[in-house]
KEKOL-573249 format. One record per residue: residue in one letter; x, z, y of N, C-alpha, C, O in turn. Coordinates in steps of 0.02 Angstrom, whole numbers, padded with zeros to 5 digits, always signed. Each point is the difference from the previous one (the first is absolute). Layout:
N
AXZYXZYXZYXZY
...
# end
This chain:
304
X+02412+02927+02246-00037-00063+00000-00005-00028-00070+00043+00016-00041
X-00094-00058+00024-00011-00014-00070+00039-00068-00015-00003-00047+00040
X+00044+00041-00106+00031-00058-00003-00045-00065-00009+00031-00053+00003
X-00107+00050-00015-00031-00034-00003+00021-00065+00050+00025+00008+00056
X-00040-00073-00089+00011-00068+00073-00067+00010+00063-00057+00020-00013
X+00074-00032+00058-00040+00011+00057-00007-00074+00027+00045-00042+00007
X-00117+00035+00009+00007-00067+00056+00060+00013+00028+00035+00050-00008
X-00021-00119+00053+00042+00002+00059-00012+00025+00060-00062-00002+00006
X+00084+00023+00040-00012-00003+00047+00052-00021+00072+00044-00035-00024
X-00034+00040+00082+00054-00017+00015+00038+00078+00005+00055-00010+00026
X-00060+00066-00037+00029+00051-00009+00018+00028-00073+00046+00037-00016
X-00096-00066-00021+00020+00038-00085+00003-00076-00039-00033-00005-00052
X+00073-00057+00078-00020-00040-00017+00083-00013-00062+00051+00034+00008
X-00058-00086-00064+00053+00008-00043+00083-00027+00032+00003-00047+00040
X+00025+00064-00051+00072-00024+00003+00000-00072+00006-00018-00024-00054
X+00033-00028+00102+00003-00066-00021+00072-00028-00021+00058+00003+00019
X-00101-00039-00081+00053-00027-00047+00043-00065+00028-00028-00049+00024
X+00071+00051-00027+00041-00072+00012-00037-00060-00030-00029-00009-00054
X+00040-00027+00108-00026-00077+00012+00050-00047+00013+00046+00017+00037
X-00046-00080-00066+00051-00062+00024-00060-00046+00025-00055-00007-00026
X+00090-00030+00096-00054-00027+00041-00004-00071-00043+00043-00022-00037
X-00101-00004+00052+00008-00064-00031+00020-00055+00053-00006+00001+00061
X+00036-00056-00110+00055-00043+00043-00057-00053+00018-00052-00008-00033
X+00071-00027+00095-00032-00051+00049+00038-00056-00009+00057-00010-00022
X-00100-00024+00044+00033-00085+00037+00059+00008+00034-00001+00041+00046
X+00059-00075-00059+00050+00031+00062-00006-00039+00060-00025-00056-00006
X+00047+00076+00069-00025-00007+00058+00069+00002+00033+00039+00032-00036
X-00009-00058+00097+00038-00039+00028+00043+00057+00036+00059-00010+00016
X-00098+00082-00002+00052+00021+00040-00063+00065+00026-00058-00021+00003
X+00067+00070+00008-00024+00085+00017-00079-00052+00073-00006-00039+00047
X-00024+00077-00090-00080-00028+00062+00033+00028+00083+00029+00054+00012
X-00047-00115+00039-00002+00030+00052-00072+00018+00033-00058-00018-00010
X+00084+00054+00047-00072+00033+00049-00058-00067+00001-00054+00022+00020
X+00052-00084-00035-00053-00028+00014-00012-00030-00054-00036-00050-00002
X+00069+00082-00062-00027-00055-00072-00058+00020-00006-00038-00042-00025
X+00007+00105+00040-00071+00050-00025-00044-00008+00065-00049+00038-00002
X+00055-00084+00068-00023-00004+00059-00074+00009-00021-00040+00034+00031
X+00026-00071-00091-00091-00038-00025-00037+00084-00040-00058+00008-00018
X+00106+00036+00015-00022+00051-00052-00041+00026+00047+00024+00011+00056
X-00105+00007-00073-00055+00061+00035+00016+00040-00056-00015-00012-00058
X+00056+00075+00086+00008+00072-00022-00041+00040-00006-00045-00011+00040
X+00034+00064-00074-00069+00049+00043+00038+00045+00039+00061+00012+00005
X-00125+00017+00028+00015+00053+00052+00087+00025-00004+00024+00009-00055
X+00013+00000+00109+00063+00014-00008-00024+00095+00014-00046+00031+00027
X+00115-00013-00069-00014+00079+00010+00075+00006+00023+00045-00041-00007
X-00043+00114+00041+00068+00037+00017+00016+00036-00075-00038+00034-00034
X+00089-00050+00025+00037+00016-00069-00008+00092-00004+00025+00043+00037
X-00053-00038-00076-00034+00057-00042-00038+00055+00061+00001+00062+00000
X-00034-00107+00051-00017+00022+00043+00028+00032+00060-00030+00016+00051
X+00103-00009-00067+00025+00063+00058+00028-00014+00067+00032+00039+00036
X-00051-00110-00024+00021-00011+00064-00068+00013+00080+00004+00011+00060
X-00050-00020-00107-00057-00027+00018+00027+00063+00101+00023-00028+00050
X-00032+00086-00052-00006+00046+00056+00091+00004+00016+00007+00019+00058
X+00046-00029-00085+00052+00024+00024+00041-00051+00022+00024-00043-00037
X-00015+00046+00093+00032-00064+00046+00080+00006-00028+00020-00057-00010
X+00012+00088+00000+00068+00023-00031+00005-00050-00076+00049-00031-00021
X-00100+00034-00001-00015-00049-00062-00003-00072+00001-00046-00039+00013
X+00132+00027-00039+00005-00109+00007-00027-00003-00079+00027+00023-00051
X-00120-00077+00061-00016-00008-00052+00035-00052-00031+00002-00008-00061
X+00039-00042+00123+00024-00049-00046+00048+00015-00044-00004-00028-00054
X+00058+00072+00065+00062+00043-00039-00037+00005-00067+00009-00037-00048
X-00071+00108+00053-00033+00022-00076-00022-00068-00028+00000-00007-00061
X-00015-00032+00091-00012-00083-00070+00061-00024-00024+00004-00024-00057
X+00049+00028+00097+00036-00037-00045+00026+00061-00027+00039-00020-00043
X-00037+00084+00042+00020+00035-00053-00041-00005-00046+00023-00009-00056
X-00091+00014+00064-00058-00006-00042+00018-00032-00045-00008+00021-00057
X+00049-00105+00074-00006-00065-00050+00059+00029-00043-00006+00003-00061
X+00056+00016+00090+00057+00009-00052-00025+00049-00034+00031-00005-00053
X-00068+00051+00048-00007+00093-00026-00035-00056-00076+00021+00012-00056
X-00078-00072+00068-00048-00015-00059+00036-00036-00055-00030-00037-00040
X+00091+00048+00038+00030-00033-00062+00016+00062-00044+00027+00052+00018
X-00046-00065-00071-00025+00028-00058+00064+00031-00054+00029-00053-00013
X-00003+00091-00013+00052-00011-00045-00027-00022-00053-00058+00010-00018
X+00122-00059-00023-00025-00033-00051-00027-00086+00035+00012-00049-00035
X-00038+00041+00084-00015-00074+00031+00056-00018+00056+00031+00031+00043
X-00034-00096-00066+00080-00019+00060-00048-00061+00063+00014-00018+00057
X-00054+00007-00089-00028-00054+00054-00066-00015+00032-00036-00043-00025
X+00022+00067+00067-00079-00017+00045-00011-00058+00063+00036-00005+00049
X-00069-00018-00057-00023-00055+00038-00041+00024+00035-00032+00050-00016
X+00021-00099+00101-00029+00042+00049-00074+00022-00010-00022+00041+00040
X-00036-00075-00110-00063+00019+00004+00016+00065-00008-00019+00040+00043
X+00056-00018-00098+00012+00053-00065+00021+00073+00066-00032+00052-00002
X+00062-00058+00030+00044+00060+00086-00071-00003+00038-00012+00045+00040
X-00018-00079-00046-00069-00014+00049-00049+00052-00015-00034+00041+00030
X+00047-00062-00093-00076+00039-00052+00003+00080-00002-00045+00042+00004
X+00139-00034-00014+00017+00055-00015-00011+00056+00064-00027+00056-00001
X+00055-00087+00048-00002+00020+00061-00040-00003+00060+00015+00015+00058
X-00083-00043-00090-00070+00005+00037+00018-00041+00066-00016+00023+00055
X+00044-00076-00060+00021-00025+00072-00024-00084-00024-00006-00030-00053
X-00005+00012+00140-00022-00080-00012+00084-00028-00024+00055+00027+00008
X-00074-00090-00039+00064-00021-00018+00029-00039+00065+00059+00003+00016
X-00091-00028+00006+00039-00038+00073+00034+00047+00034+00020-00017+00055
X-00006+00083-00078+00023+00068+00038+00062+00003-00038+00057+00009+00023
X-00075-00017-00093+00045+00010-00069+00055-00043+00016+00057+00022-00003
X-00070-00092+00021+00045-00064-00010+00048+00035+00055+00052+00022-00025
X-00060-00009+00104+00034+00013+00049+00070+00061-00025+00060+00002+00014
X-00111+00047-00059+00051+00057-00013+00048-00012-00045+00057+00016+00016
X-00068-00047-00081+00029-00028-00029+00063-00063+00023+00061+00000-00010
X-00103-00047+00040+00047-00044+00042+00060+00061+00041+00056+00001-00027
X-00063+00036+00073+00054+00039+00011+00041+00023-00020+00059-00011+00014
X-00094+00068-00072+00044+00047-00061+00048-00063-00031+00061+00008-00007
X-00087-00060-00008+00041-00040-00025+00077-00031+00061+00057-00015-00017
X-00079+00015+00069+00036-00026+00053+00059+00047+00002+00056-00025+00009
X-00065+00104-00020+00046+00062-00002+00022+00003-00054+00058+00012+00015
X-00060-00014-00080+00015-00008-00073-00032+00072-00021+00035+00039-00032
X-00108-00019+00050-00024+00023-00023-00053+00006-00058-00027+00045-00033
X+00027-00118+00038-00035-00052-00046+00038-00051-00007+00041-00022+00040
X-00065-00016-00129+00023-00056-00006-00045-00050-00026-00039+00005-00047
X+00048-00048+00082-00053-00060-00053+00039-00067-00040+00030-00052+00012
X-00062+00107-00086+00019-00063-00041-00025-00077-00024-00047+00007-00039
X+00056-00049+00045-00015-00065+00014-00027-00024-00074-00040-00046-00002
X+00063+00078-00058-00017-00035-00050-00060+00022-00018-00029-00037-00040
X-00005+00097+00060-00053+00036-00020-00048-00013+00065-00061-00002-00004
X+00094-00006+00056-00049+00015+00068-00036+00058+00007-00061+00005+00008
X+00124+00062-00014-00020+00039+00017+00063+00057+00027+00059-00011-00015
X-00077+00062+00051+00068+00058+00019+00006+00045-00050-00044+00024-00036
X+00107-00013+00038+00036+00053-00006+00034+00056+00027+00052-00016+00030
X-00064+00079-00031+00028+00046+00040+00086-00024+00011+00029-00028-00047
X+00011+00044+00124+00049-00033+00026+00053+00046-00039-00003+00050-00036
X+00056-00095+00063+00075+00055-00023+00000+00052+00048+00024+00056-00012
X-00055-00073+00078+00029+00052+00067-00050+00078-00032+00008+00052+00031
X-00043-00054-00074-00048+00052-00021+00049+00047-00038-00017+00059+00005
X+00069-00070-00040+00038+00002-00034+00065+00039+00048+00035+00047-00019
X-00032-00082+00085+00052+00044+00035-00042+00072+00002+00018+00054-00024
X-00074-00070+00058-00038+00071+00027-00017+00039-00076+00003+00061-00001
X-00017-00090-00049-00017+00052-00049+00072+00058-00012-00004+00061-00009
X+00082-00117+00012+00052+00025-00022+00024+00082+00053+00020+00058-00006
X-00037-00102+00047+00003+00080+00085-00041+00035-00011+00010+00054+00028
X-00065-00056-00063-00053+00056+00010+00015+00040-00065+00007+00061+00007
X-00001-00087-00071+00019+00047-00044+00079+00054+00016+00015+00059-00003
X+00022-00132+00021+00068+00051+00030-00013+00051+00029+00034+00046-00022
X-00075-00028+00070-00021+00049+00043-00017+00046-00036+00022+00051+00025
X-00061-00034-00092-00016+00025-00033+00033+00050-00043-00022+00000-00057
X+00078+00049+00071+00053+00024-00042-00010+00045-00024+00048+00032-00022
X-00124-00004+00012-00032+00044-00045-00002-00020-00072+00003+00042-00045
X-00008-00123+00032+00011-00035-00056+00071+00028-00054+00014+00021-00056
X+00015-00042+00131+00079-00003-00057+00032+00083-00018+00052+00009-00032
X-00103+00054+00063-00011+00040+00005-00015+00044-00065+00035+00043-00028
X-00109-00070+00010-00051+00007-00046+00031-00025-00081+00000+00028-00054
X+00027-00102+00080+00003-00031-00067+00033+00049-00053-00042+00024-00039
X+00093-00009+00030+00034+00035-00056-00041+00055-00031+00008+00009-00060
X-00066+00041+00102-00050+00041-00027-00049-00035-00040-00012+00012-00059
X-00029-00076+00112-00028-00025-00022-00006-00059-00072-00053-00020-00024
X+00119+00001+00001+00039-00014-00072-00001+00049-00051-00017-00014-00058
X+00047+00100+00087-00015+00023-00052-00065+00020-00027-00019+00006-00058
X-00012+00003+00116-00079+00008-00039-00041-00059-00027-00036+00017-00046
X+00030-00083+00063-00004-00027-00025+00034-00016-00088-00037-00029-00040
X+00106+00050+00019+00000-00005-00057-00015+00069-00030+00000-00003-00061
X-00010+00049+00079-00043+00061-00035-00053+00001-00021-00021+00027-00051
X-00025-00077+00115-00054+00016-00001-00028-00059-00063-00047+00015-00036
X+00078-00076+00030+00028-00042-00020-00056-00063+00029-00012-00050-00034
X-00014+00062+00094-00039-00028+00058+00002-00012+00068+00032+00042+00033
X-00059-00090-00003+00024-00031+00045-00010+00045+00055-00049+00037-00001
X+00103-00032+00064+00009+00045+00043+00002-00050+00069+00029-00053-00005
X-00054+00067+00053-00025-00033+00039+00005+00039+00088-00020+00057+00009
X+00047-00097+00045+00014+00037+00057-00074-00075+00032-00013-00057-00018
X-00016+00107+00073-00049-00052+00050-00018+00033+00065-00005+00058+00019
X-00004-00126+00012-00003+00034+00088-00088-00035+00005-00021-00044-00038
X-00014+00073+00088-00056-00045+00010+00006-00072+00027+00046-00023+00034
X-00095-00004-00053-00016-00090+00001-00081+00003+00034-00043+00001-00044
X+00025+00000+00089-00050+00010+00038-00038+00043-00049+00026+00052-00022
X-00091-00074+00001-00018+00039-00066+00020+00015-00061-00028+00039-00039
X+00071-00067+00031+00040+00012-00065+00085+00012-00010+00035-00004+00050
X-00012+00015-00101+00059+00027+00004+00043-00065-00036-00013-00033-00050
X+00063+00030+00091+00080-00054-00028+00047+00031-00029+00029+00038+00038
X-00009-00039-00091+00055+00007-00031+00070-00008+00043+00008-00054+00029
X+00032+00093-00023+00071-00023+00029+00049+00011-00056+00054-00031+00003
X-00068+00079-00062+00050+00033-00031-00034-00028-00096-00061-00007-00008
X+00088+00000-00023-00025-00005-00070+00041+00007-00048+00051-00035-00005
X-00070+00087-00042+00064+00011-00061-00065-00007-00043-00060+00001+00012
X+00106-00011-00081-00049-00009-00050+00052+00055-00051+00059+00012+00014
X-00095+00014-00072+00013+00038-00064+00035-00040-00063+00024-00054+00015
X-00018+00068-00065+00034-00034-00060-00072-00032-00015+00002-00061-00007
X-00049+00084+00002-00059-00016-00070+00002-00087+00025+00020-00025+00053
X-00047-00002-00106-00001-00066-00003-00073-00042+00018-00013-00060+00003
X-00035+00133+00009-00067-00028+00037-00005+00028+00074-00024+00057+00002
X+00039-00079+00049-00011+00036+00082-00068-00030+00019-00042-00026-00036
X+00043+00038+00105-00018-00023+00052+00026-00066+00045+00052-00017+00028
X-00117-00008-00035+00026-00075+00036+00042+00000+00094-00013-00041+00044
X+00049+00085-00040+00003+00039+00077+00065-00038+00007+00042-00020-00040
X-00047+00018+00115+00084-00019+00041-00006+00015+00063-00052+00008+00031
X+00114-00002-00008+00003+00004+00080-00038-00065+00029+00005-00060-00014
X-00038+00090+00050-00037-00060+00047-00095+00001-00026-00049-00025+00029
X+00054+00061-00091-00098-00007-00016-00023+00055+00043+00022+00052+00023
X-00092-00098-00023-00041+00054+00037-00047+00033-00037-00028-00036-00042
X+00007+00100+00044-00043+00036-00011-00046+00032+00010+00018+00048+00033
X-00116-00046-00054-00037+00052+00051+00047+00071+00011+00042+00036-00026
X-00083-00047+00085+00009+00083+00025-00038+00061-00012+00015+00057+00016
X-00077-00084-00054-00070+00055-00012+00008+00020-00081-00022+00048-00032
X+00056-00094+00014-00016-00017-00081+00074+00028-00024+00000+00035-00051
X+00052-00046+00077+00061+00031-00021+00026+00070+00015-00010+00028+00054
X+00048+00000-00111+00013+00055+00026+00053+00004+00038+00013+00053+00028
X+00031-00116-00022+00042+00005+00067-00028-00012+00088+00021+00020+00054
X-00076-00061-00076-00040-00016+00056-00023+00073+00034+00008+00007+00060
X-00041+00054-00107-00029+00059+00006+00051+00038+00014-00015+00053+00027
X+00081-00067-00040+00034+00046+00004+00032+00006+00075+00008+00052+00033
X+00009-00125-00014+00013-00021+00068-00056+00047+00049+00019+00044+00038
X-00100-00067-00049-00038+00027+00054-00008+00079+00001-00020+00032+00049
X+00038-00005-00111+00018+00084-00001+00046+00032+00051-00013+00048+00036
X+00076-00087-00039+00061+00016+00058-00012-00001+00078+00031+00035+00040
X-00103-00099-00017-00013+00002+00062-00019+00061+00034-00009+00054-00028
X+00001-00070+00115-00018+00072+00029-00072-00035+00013-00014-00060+00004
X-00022+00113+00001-00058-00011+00023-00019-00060+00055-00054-00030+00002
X+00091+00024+00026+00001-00070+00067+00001-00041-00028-00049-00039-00001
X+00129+00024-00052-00004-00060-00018-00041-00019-00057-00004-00058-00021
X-00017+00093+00002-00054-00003-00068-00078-00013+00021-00043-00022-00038
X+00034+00036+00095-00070-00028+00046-00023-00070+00000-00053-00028-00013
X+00124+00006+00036-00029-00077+00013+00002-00033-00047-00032-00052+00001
X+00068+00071-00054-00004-00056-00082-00051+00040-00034-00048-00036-00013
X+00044+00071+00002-00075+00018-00021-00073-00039+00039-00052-00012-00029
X+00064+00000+00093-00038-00055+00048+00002-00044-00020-00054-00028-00007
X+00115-00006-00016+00007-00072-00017-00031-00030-00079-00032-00052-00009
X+00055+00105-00046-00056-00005-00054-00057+00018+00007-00046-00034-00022
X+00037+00086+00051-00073-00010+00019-00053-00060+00000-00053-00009-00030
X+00100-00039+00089-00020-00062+00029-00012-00043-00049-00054-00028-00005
X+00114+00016-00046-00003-00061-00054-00061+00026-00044-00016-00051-00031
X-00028+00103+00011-00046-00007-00038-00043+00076+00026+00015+00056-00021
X-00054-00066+00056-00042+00074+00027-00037+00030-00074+00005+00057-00021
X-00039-00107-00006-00026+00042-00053+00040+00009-00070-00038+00001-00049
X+00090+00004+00036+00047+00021-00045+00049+00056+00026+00039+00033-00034
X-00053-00030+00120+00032+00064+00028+00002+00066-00013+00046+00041-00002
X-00124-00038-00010+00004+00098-00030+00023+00005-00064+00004+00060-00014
X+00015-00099-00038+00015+00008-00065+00069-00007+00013+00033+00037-00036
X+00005-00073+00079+00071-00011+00008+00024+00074+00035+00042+00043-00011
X-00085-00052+00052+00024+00060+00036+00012+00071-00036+00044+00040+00017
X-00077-00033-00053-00003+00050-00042+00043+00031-00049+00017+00058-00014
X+00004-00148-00020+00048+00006-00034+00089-00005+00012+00049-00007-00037
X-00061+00015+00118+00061-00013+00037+00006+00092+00002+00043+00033-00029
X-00098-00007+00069-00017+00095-00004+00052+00023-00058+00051+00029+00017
X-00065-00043-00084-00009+00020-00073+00101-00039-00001+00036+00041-00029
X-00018-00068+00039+00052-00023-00001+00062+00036+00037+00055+00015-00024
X-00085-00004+00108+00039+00037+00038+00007+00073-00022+00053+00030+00010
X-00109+00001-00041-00014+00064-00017+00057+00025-00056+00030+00053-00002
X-00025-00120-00047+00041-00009-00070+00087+00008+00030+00044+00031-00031
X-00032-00068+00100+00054+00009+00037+00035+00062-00003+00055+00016-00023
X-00104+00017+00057+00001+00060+00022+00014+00057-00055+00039+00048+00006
X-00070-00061-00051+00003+00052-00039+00045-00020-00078+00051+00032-00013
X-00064-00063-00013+00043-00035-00042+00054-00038+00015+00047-00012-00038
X-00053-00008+00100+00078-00023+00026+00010-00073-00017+00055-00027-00007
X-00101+00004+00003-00009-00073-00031-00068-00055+00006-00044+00022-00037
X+00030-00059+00056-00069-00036-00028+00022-00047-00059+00052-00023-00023
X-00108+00022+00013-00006-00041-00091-00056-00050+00027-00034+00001+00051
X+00039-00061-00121-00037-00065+00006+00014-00002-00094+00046-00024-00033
X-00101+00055+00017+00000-00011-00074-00065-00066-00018-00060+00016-00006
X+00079-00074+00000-00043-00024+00004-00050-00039+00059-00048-00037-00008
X+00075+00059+00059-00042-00026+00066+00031-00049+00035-00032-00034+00040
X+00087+00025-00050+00036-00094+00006-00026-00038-00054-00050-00036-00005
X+00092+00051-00031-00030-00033-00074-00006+00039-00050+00035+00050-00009
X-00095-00075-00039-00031+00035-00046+00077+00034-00047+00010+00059-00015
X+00022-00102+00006+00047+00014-00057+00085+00052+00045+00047+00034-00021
X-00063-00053+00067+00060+00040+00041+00004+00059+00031-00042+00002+00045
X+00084+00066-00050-00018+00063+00029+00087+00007+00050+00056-00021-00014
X-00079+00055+00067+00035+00011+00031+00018+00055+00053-00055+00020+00020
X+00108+00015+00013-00035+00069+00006+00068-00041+00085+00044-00043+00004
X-00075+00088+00038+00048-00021+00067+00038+00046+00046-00019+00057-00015
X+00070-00054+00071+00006+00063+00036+00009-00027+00074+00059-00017-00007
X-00069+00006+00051-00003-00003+00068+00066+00035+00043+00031+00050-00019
X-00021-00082+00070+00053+00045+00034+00034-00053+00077+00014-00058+00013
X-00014+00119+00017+00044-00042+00053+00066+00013+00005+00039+00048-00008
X-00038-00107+00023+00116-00002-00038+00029+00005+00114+00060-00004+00012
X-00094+00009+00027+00024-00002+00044+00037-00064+00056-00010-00061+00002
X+00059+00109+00043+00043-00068+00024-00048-00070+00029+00011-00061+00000
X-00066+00101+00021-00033-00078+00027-00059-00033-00048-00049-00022+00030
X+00051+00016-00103-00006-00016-00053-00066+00020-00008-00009+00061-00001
X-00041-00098-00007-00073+00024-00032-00013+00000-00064+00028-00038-00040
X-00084+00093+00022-00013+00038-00057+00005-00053-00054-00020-00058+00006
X+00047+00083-00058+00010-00026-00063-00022+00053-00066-00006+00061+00002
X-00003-00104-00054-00018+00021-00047+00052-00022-00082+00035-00050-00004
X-00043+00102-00053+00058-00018-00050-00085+00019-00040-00046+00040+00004
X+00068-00103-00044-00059+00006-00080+00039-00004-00053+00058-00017+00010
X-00078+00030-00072+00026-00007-00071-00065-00015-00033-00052+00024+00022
X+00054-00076-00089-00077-00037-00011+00021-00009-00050+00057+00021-00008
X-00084-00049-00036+00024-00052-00062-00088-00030-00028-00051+00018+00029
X+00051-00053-00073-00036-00009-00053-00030+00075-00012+00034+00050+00012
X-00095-00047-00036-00027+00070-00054+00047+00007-00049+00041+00045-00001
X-00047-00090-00040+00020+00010-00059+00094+00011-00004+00033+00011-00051
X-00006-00021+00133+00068+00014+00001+00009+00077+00013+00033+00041-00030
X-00085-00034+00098+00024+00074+00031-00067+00043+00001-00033-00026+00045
X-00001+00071-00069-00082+00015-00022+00003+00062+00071+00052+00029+00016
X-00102-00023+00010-00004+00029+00065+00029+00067-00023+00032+00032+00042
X-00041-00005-00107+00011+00091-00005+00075-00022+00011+00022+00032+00048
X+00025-00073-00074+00074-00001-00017+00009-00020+00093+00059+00010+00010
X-00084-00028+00044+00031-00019+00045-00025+00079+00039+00048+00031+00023
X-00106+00000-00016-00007+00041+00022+00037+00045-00024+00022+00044+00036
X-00008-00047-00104+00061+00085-00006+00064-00033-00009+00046+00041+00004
X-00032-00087-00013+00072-00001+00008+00024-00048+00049+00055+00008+00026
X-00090-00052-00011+00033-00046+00043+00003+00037+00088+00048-00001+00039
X-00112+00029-00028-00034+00031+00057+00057+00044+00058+00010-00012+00060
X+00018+00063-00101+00048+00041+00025+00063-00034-00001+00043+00032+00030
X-00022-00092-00056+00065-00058+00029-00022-00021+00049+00035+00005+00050
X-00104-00038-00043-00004-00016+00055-00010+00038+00068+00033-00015+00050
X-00068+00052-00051+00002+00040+00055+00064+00022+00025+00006+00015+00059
X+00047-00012-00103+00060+00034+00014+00037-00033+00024+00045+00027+00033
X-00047-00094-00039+00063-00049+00030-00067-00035+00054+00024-00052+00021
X-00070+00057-00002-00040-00017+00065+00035+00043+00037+00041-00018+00042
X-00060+00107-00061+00031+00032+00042+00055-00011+00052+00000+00006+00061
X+00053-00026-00111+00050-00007+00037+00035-00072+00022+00057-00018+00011
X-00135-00021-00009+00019-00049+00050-00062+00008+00071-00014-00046+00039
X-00009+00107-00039-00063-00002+00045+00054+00055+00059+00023+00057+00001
X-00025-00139+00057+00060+00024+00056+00069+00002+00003+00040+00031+00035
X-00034-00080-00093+00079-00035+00003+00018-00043+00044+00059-00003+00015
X-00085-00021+00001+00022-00031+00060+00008+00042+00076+00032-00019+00049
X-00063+00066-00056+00032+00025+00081-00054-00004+00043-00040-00047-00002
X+00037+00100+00048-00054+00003+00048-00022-00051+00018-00046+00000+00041
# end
């Protein structure tokens, strides 16, 4: 793919940068279900469509996950227009979910800004779900040393609907990295950990997310698609996908895919830096065969 900048799109669209919300009037106490009674919403939709035919599907559940998923890293505070906008929902819908999440300490509303904040109880469930994760504490000590060899940032990720989350993050000595941590998100089309993840799928499960980008932009599909082909192919045979340039102009990165087992869905290990830290020939011949080698031998550590 060419490092050239590309329109956006919602599939090849740029990395979004951290935002701080702007502060409000403060307001007396978290909106209840009837502060937004006067709001005409438009058309209400089923959250990213998928309830619409499957009776098994509680649309009210996917909104209020919806509302918590739209907080941003880097922003601590949204107000109910701002969850509205984000989340294609009338706000008199917004106030109710919010009013709840807040009722559970899934939300908080702060009074001096008049606006929420993600809860502490988010914080229990984030702490159980990484615990669960013991491929991490697994990985880490490989993933340290290559990171200071490589002297670039080394990176473990699971999928995030279309895109990939960080669970794992080491960084190198050099004193210029990558802006990366546990918890960012990343495309999935545009990265080579993203590419590297959909390389590892089986044909089944690689059907329906290929459906699903599809969906977010039909006419940027055959060019994505293509370059997903050209990526899996690179899997296969080089043992790696690369992103020289196709996240960001100035960043190269090469990836390896694998399933670690035990229950555990497919994951991916990248190594990246700056150009001017790690130049694609130095990661393809030397970094390339570390990585593949310690993927190896976390692909099915965990156990049938």
């Amino acid at each position: 793919m060419s490092d050239a900048p590309r329109p956006e799109s919602p599939i090849m669209g740029a990395p979004t940068a951290p935002r701080r919300g702007a502060r409000a009037p403060a307001r007396r106490g978290p909106e209840s279900p009837t502060m937004r009674a006067n709001d005409t919403p438009p058309t209400e939709i089923d959250t990213d469509g998928e309830g619409k035919d499957d009776r098994h599907f509680v649309t009210a559940l996917a909104r209020g996950l919806e509302v918590l998923a739209c907080f941003k890293r880097g922003e601590t505070f949204l107000a109910n227009h701002e969850i509205a906008e984000r989340c294609k929902l009338p706000r008199s819908t917004v106030s109710r979910l919010t009013y709840t999440l807040t009722k559970l300490g899934y939300l908080h509303f702060v009074e001096e800004v008049g606006k929420y904040r993600l809860g502490t109880q988010l914080v229990a469930l984030s702490t159980v779900a990484l615990g669960g994760l013991d491929v991490r504490q697994i990985a880490r000590p490989a993933m340290r040393e290559l990171a200071n060899f490589s002297n670039a940032t080394v990176g473990l990720a699971v999928r995030d609907r279309l895109s990939m989350r960080y669970v794992e993050c080491l960084r190198g000595p050099a004193a210029i990295s990558l802006n990366i941590d546990v918890g960012v998100r990343m495309s999935m089309v545009r990265s080579s950990i993203g590419r590297a993840f959909i390389s590892v799928l089986t044909e089944a499960e690689r059907a329906p997310l290929f459906e699903e980008i599809k969906m977010l932009d039909s006419l940027a599909w055959p060019q994505v698609r293509a370059d997903l082909e050209r990526a899996m192919e690179d899997h296969a045979t080089l043992g790696c996908c690369c992103s020289f340039g196709d996240w960001q102009p100035s960043v190269s990165a090469i990836a390896v895919g694998f399933r670690p087992g035990g229950g555990l869905p497919p994951m991916a290990i990248n190594c990246g830096a700056p150009t001017v830290i790690s130049e694609p020939k130095f990661l393809l011949d030397e970094v390339r065969p570390r990585l593949i080698e310690m993927v190896r031998r976390l692909d099915g550590v965990m156990g049938a």
